[in-house]
C-alpha positions in Angstrom: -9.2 9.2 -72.7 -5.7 9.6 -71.3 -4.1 8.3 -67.5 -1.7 11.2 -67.6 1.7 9.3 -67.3 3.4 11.8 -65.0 0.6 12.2 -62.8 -1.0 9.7 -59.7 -3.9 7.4 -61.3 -6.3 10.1 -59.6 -6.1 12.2 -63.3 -7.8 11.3 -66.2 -7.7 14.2 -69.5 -10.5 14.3 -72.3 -8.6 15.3 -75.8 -10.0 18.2 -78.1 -11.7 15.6 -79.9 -13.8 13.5 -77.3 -17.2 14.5 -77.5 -17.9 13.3 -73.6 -16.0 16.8 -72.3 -19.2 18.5 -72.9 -21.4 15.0 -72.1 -22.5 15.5 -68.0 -23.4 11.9 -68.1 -20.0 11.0 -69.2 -18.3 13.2 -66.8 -19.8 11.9 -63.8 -19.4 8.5 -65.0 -15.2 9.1 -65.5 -15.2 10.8 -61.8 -16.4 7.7 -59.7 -13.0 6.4 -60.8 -10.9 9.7 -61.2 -10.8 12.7 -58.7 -9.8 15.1 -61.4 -10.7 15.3 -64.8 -9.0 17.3 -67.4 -10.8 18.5 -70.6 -9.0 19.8 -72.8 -9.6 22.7 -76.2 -12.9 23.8 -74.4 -15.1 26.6 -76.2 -17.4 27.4 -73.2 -19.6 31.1 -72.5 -20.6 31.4 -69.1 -24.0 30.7 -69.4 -22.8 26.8 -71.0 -20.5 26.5 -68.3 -23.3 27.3 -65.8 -25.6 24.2 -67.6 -22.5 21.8 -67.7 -22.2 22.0 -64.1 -26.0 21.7 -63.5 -25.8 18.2 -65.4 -23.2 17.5 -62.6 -25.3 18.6 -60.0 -27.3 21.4 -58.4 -24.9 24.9 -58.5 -23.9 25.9 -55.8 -23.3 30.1 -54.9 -20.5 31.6 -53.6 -20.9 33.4 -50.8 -18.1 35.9 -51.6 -20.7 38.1 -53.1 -18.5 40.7 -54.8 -16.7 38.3 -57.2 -19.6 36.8 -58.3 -20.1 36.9 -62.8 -22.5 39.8 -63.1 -25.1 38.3 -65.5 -24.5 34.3 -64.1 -24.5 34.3 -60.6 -23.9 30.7 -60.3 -20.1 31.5 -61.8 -17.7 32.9 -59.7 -14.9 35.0 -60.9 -11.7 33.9 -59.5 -9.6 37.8 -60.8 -6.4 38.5 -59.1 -6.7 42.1 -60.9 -9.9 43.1 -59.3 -10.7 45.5 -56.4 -11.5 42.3 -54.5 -9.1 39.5 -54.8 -10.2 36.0 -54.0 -8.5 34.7 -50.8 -7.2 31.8 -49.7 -6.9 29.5 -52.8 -3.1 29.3 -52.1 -3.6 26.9 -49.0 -4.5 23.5 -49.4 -8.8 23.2 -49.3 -11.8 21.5 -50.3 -14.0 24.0 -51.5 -16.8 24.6 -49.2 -16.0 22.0 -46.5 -17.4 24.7 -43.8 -20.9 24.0 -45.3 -22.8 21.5 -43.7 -23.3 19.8 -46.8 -19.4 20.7 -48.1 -19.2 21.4 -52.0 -19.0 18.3 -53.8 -17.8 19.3 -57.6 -16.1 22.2 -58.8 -15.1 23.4 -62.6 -12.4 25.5 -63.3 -12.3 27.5 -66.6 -9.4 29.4 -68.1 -10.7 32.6 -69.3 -6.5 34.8 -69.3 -3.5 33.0 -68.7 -0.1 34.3 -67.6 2.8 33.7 -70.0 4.0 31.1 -67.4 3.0 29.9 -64.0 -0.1 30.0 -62.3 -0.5 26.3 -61.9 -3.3 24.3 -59.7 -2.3 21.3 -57.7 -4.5 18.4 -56.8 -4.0 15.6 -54.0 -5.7 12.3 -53.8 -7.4 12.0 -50.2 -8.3 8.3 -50.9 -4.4 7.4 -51.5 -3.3 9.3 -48.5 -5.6 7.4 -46.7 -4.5 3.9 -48.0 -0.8 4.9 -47.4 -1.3 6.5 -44.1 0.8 4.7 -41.1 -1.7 2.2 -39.3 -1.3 3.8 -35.7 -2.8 7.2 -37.8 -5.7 5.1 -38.8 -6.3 3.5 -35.4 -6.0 6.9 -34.0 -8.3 9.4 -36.5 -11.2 6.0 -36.4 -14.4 7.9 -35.6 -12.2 11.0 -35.3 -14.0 14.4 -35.6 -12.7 18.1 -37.2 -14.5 21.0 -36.9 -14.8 23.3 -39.6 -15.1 27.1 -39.6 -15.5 30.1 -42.1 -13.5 32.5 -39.4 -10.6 32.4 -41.5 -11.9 32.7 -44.7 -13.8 35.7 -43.0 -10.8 37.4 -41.4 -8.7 37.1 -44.6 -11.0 38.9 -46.9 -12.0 41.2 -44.6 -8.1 42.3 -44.8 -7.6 42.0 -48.4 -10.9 43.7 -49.1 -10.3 46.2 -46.3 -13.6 45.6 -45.3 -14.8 44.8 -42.0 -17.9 43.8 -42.7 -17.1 40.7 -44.5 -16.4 39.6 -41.0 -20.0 38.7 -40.5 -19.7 35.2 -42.4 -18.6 33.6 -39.7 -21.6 33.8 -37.8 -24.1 33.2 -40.8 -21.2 30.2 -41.5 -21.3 28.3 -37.9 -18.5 26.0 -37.5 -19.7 22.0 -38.2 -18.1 18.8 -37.6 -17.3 16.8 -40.4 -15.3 13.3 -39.4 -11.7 13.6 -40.6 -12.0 9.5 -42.1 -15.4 9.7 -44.5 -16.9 7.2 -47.0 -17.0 8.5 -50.4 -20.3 9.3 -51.5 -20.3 6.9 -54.5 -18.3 4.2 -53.0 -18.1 4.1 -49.6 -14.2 3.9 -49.9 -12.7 5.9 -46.9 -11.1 8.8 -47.9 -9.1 11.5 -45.6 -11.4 14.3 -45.3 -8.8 17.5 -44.4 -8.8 21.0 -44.9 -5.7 23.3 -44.5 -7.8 26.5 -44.6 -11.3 26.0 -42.7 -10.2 22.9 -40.7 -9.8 24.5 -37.2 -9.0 21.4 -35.1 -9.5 17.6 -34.8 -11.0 16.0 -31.7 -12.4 12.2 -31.0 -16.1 11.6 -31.3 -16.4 12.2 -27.6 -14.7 15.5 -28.2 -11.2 15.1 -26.8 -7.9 16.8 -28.6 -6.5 14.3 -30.3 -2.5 14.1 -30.7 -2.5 14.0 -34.5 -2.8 17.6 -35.4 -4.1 19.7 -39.3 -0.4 20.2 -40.5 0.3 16.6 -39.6 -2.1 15.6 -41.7 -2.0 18.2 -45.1 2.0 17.4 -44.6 1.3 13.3 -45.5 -1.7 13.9 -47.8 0.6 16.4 -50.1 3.3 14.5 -50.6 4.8 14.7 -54.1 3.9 11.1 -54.7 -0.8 12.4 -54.0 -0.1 15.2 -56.0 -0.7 16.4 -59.7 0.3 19.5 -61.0 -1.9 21.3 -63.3 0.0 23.6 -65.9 -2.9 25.1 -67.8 -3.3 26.0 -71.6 -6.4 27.9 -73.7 -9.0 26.4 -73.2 -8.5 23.8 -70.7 -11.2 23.0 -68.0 -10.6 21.0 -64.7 -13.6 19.4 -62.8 -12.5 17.7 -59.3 -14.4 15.8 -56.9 -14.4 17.6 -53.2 -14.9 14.3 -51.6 -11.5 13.2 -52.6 -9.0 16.0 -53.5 -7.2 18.7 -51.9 -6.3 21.6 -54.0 -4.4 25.0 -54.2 -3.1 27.4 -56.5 0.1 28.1 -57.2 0.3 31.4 -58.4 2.0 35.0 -58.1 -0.3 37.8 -57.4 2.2 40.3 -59.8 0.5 38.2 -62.8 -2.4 38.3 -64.4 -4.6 35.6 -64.1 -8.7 35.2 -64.1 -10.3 32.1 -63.8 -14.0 31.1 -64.4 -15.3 28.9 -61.2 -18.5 26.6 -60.8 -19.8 24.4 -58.0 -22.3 21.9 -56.8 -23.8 20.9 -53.7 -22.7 17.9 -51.9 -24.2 16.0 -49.3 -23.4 15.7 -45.4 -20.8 13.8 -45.4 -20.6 10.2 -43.2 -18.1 8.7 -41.1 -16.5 5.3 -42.6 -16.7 3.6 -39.2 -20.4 4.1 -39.4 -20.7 2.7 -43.2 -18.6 -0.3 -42.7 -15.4 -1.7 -44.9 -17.1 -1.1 -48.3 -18.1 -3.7 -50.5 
């Protein structure tokens, strides 16, 4: 295993020739330490993607419904060639966070590659957290952000030119999530932001607070939380939702498709309500 040198200590990479890339056991082991893990020279069909991720935890379907993989629908086709293009996954997100129970892993596969470009950058909530500016802290304790699908909705329903995708934000009500969480594995508070469902951020009692969502993406991507994915054949990226930001960094003139898989997380819980862990 590899601490990639030019990345934060959030990254860890598996080499063509560690058996543990395709060990779920292992993989969950190496994220309660790293928030992204890179495994590298990967010979994956859909259906073996599908059971790696269920060794990681129960899949999780999209609801974007048309980009969907035909015969898997656990695996969602991220295709910027298709008649429906996937939206959004240029702006900093956690994927799912407007579920109740947010998404808590996600595996990226590289099924066609641009020449160049097409990167996917990663930011470490738990260090934005530890460098924030004290007053930030004192401010966002027991803070709350509400999280909607409306603009998820309203996006695709542009790109797709089709109203009716519209109607996922009512089956998708808006929930509160609080903005500080304890991770689910170690209780270690981690910033809990999202640039793309996060509508605002309000104290427990429900009062606008003066810290607002670009505030906080602007300190969380800094370049010194961030890690730059370049990818290569074969390379697969799993992330933990409960402590990294991502985007895509991408132009829409190449061609690029992506294999993606999820798993369902848990509600998450405030840090002022678990305590200074141990």
């Amino acid at each position: 295993m590899t601490v990639l040198p030019d990345a934060p200590v959030f990254v860890a990479e598996l080499s063509a020739d560690d058996d543990r890339r395709y060990d779920p056991k292992a993989l969950l082991t190496l994220l309660r330490t790293f928030a992204v893990v890179v495994l590298r020279g990967m010979e994956l069909t859909p259906v073996q993607q599908v059971e790696l991720t269920r060794g990681l935890g129960e899949p999780q379907l999209d609801p974007d419904t048309h980009n969907r993989h035909p015969d898997n629908p656990e695996l969602f086709v991220v295709d910027n060639t298709g008649d429906t293009p996937v939206v959004g996954n240029n702006i900093w997100h956690t994927d799912g966070s407007f579920l109740r129970q947010p998404i808590r892993y996600t595996m990226l596969r590289a099924v066609t590659l641009p020449p160049s470009g097409g990167d996917t950058l990663y930011a470490d909530l738990r260090a934005a957290y530890e460098n924030m500016p004290p007053q930030w802290r004192d401010v966002l304790a027991g803070a709350i952000g509400l999280h909607a699908y409306d603009r998820i909705a309203a996006t695709r329903a542009d790109a797709h030119n089709n109203p009716a995708a519209l109607a996922g934000s009512s089956t998708y009500t808006p929930v509160r999530h609080p903005i500080i969480r304890a991770h689910p594995d170690t209780g270690a508070p981690v910033l809990f932001v999202n640039d793309l469902c996060l509508a605002r951020i309000e104290s427990g009692d429900g009062v606008p607070i003066e810290l607002t969502v670009a505030d906080l993406i602007a300190h969380a991507t800094q370049h010194q939380f961030v890690y730059r994915h370049q990818w290569a054949a074969g390379d697969v990226v799993v992330w933990d939702n409960a402590r990294a930001l991502h985007r895509s960094d991408f132009t829409a003139a190449l061609t690029r498709v992506m294999h993606r898989t999820t798993t369902a997380g848990d509600i998450p819980q405030s840090f002022t309500s678990i305590g200074e862990p141990a």
